[in-house]
N, C-alpha and C positions, 0 to 999 in steps of 0.2 A: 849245228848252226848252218851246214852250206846246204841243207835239204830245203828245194824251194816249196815242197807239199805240207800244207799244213798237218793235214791226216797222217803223213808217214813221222812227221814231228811229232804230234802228238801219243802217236802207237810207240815211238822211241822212249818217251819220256815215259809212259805207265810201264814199261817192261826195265826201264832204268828204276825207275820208283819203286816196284815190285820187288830187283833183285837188293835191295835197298835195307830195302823192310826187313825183309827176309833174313838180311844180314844182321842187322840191330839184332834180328829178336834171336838169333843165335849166341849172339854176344851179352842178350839180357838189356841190351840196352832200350828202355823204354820210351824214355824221352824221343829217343833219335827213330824209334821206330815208329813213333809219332805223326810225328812231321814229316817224314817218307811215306807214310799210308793214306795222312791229308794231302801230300801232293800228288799220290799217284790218283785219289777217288778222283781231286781236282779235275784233273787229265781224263781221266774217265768219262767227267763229264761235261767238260768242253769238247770232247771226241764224238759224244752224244748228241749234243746242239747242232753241232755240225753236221751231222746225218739226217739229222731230222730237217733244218732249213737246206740243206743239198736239194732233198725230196719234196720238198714243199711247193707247191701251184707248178707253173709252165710260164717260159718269156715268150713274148709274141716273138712273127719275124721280125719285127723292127728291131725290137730287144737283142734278138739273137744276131741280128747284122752288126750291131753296135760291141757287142758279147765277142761274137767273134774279131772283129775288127779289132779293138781297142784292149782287151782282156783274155786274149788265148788261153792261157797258164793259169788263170785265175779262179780259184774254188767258186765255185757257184754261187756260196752266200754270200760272199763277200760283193761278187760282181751284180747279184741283187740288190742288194743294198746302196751299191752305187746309184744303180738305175734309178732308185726308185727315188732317189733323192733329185732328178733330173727333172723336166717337163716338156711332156711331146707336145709341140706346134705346128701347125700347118698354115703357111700365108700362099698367099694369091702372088700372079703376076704382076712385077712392079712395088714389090715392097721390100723396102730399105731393111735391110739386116745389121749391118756397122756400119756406121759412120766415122768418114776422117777425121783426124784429128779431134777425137771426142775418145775414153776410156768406155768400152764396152765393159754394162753391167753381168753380161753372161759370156760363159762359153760356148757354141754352138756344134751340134755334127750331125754334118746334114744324111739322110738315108735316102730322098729322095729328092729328085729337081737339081735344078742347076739356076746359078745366080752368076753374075759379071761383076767385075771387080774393075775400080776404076782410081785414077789416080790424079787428083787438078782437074777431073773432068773427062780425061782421057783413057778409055778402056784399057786396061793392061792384062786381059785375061780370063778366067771362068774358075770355078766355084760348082764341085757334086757331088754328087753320093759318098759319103767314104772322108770326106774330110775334113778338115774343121775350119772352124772361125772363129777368130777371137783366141788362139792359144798363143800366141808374141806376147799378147797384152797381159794375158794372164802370168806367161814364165818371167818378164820384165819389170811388168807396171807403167809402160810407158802409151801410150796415146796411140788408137791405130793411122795407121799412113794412108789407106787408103777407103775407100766405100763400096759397098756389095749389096747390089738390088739385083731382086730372082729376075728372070726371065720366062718363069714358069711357075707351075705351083710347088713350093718348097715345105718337107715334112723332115721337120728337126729336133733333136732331144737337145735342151738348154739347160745349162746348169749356172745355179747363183753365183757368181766364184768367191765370195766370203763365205755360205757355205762349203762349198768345196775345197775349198782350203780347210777348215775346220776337221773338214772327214780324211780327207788324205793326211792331215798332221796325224791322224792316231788309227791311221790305218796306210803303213809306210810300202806294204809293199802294192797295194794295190795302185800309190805315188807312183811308185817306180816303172808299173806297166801302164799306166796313163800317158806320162812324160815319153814313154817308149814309144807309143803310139804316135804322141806328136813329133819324134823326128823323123818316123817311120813316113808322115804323112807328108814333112818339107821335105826330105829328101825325093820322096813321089814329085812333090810341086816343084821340083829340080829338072826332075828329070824330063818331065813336061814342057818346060820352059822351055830347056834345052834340044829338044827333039821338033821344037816348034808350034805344041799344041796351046801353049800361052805366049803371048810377046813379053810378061816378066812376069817373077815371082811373084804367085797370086796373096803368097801369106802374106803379104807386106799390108793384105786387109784387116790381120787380124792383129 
């Protein structure tokens, strides 16, 4: 259970399953040798699937920036099937991304451009490559604080978040490197702040 690769779990579990079998059918026992040889084929071939979707097409760079970024550790299929449940956008200069005090329907992360982030009116910051938007509202439920209009042209991967909720409930670990990602990303929007390259936390948009 503490092996975070699914493949070396799986290769664990047919060689558990196997000496298993092995064992029943020593002892005669049928039944039990049964059920150890159904779960080891099982494993067999979930192992299978998985090699085959590993292999399957190629991520653009976008993909692979987002891949890298957000999903280091993450088997391949799994971090596909994220994606593809996402939507690349590309808006122009001057368009409204979140809005304050309104619940953003999506999650945003941006790959390219850069947006301002504004608070009553008053800028409090920048918004680019690498980060996101809209994940407070998402890990909360509460209303974002502040509003993020690009400044350029902005190329985004958005995801529904009832959707996404849906997918990360029954796929927990790829949860777990997602939410990683976003403190990965406030603690960045920290340290920013701090250094002077924003006048305040810019997540207060999301």
């Amino acid at each position: 259970m503490m092996m975070r690769n699914i493949n070396w779990l799986r290769a664990l579990a047919i060689l558990a399953g196997s000496i298993s079998a092995f064992y029943y059918w020593m002892l005669d026992d049928k039944v039990s040798m049964f059920w150890e040889t159904l779960f080891t084929l099982v494993n067999i071939a979930q192992l299978l699937i998985l090699q085959i979707e590993n292999r399957r097409g190629s991520f653009s760079e976008d993909e692979k920036y987002f891949i890298q970024t957000c999903l280091p550790n993450i088997e391949r299929s799994h971090a596909r099937r994220l994606v593809k449940l996402g939507a690349w956008t590309e808006v122009h200069e001057d368009t409204v991304l979140i809005v304050e005090d309104t619940t953003p329907e999506k999650l945003k992360f941006i790959v390219s451009g850069k947006a301002v982030v504004s608070h009553s009116q008053r800028p409090i910051g920048e918004v680019h490559k690498g980060d996101f938007l809209g994940e407070m509202s998402y890990l909360t439920g509460k209303q974002a604080s502040a509003t993020a209009i690009t400044i350029d042209t902005v190329r985004y991967l958005a995801f529904d978040k009832v959707r996404l909720r849906e997918h990360l409930a029954r796929n927990t670990e790829v949860r777990y490197a997602l939410e990683a990602s976003f403190n990965r990303n406030l603690a960045d929007k920290l340290v920013k702040s701090n250094t002077g390259e924003m006048k305040n936390h810019p997540s207060n948009s999301a």
